[in-house]
Z-matrix of the N, CA and C atoms (Angstrom, degrees):
N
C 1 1.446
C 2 1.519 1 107.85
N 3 1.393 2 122.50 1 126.36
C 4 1.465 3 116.83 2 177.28
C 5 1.266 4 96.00 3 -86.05
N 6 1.843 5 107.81 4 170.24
C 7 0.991 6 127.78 5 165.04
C 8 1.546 7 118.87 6 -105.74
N 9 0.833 8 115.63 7 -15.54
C 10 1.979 9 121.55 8 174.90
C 11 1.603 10 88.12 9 -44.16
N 12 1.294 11 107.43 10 132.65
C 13 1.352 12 141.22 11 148.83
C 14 1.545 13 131.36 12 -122.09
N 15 1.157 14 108.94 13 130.19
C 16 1.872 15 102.97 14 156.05
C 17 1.284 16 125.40 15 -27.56
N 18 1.301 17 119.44 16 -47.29
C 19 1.831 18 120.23 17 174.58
C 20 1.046 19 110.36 18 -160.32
N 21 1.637 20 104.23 19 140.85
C 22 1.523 21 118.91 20 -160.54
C 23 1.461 22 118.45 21 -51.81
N 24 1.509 23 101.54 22 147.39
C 25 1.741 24 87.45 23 -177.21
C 26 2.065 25 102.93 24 134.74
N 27 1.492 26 100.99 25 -55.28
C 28 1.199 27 130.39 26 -136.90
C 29 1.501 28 101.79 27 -92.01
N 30 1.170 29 112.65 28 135.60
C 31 1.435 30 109.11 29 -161.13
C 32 2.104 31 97.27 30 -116.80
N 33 0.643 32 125.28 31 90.84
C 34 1.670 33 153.28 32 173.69
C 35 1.346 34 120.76 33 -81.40
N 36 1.270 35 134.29 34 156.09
C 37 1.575 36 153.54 35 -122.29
C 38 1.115 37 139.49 36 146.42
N 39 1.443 38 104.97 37 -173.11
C 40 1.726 39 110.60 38 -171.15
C 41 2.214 40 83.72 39 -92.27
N 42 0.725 41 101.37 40 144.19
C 43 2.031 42 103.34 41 156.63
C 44 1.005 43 109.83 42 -82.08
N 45 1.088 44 165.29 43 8.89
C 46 1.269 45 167.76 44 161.20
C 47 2.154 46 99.37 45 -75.22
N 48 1.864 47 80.83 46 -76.20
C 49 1.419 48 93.68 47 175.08
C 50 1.751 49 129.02 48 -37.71
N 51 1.380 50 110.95 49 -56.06
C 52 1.167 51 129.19 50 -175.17
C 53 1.631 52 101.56 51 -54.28
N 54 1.703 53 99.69 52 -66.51
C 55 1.739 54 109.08 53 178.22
C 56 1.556 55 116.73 54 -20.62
N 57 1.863 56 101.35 55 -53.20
C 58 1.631 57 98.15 56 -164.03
C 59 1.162 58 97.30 57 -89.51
N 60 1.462 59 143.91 58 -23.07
C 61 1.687 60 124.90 59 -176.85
C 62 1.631 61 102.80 60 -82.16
N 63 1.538 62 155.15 61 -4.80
C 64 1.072 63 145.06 62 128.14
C 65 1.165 64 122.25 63 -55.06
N 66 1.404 65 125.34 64 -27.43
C 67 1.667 66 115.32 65 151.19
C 68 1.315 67 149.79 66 -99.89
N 69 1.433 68 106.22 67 3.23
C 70 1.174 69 132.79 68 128.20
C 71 1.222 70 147.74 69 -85.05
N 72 1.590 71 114.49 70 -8.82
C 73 1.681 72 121.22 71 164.82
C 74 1.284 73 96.13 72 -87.94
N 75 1.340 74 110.15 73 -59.43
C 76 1.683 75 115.96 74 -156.60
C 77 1.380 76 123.26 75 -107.50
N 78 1.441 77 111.93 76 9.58
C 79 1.722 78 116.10 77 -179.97
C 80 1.756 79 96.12 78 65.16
N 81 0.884 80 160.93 79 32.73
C 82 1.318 81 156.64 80 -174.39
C 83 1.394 82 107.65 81 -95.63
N 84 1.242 83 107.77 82 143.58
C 85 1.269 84 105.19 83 179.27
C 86 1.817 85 95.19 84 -156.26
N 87 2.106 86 106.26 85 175.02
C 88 1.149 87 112.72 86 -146.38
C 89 2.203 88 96.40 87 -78.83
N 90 1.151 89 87.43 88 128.65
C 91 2.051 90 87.20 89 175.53
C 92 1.492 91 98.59 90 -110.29
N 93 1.052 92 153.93 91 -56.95
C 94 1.348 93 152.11 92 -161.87
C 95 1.651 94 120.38 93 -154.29
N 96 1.077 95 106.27 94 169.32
C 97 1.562 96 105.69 95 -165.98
C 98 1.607 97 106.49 96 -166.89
N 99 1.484 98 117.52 97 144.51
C 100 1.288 99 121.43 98 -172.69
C 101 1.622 100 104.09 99 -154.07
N 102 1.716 101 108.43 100 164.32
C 103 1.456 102 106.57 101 -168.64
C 104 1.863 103 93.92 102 -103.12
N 105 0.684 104 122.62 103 130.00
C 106 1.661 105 117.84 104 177.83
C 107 1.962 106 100.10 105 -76.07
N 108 1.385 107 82.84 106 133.01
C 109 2.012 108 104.49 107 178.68
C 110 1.610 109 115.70 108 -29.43
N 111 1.526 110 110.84 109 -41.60
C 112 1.211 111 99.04 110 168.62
C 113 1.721 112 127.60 111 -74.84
N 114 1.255 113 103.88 112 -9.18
C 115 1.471 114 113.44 113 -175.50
C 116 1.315 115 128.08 114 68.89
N 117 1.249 116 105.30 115 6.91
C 118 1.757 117 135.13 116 -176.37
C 119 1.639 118 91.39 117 -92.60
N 120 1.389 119 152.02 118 -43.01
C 121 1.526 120 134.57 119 157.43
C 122 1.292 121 121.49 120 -117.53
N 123 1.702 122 111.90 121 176.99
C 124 1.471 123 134.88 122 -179.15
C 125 1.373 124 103.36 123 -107.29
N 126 1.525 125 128.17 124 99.37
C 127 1.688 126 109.29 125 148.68
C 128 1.180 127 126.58 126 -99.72
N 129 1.592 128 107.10 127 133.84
C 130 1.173 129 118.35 128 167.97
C 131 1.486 130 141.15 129 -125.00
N 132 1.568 131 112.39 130 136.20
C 133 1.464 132 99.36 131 -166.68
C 134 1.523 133 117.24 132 -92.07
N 135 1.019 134 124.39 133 138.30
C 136 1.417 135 139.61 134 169.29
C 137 1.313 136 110.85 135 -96.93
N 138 1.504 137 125.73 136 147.38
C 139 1.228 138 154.31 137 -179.84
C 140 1.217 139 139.70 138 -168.63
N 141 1.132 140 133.05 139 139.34
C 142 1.833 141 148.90 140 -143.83
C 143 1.916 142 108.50 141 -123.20
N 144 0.916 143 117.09 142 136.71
C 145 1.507 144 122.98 143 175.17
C 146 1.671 145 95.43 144 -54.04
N 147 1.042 146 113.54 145 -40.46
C 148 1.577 147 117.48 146 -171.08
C 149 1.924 148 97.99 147 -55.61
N 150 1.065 149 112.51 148 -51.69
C 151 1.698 150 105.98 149 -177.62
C 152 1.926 151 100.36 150 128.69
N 153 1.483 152 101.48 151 3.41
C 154 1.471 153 94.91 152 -176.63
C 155 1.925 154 104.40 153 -79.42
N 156 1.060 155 130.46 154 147.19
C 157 1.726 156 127.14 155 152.10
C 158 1.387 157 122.88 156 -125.13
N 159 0.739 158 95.64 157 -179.77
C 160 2.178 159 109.67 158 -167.30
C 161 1.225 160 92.16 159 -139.25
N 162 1.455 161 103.76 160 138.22
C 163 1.932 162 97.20 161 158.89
C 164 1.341 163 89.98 162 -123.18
N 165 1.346 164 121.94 163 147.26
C 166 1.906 165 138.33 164 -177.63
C 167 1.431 166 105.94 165 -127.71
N 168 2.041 167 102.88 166 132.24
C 169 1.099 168 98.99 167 163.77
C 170 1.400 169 117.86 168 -107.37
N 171 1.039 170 147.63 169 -157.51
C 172 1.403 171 140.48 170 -155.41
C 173 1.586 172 111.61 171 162.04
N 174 1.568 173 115.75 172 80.87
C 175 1.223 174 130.53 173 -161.27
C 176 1.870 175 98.04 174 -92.17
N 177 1.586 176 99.28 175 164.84
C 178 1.487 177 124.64 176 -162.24
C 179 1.447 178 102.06 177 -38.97
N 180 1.410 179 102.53 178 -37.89
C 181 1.916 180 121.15 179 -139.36
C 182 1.998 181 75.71 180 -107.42
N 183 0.937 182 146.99 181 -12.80
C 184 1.574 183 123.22 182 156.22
C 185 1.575 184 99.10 183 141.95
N 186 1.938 185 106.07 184 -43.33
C 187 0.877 186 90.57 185 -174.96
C 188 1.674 187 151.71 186 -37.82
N 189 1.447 188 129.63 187 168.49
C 190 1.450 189 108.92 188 179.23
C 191 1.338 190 103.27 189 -162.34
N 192 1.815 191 119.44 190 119.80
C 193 1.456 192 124.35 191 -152.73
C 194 1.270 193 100.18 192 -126.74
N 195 1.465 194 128.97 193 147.01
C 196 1.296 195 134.26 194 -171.38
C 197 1.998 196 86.87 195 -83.80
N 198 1.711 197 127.34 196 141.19
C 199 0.490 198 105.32 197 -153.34
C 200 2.158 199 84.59 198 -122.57
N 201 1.265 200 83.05 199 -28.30
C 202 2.058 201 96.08 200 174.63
C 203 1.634 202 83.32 201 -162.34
N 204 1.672 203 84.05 202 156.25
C 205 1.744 204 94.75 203 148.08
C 206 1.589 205 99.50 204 -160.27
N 207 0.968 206 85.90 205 -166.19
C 208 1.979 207 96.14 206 174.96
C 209 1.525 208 112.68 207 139.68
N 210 1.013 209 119.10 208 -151.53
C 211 2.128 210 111.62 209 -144.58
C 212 2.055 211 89.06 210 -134.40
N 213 1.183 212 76.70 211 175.90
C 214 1.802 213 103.54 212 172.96
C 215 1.803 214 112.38 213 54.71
N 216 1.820 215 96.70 214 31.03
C 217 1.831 216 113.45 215 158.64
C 218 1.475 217 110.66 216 -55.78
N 219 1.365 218 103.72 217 119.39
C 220 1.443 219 126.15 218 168.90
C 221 1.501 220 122.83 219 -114.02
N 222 1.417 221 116.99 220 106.83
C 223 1.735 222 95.24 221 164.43
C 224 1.253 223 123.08 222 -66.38
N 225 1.524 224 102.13 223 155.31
C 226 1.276 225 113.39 224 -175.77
C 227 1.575 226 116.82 225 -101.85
N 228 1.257 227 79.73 226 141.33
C 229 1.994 228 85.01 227 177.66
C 230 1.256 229 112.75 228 -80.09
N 231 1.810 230 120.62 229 147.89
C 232 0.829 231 100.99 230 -173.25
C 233 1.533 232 111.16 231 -123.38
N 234 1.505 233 106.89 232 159.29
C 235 1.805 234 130.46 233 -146.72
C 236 1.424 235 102.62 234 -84.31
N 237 0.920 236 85.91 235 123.10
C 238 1.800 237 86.01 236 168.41
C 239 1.242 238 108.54 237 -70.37
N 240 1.378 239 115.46 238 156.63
C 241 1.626 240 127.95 239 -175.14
C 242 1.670 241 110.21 240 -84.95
N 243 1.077 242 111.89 241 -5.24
C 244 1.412 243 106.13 242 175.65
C 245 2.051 244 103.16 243 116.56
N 246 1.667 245 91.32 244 179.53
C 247 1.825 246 86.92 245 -171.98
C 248 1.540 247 116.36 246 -71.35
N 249 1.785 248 96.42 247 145.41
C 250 1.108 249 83.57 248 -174.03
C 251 1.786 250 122.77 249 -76.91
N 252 1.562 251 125.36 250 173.05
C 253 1.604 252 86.72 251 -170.62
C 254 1.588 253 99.43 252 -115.64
């Protein structure tokens, strides 16, 4: 797994690689996914019954950078919009 990133900090790789050591370190697996506005990346969030998540980016050119992660992921319920009229 390299470490070269776009900006310091950022922990970067093969996607392949990354994929199986979050599902093999951390049981994580794929919860949601979106195209970012410029259309230049993929983020996607990962998450574990345990409460750990990953967020992944996944740029034009292949790359794919851990972008946050950390523990105590909860879904959220969702709110009703108010009465109906």
């Amino acid at each position: 797994m390299s470490t070269q990133a776009p900006a310091a900090g950022l922990a970067c790789g093969d996607r392949t690689s990354l994929l199986k050591a979050l599902a093999d370190k951390y049981k994580e697996a794929p919860r949601a996914l979106g195209l970012a506005s410029s259309g230049k990346a993929v983020f996607e969030v990962y998450t574990s019954k345990n409460g750990t998540w990953t967020i992944l980016m996944t740029t034009t050119t292949g790359m794919t950078c851990i972008m946050a992660a950390g523990h105590s992921w909860e879904e959220a319920v969702e709110v009703a919009e108010g009465p109906q009229a």
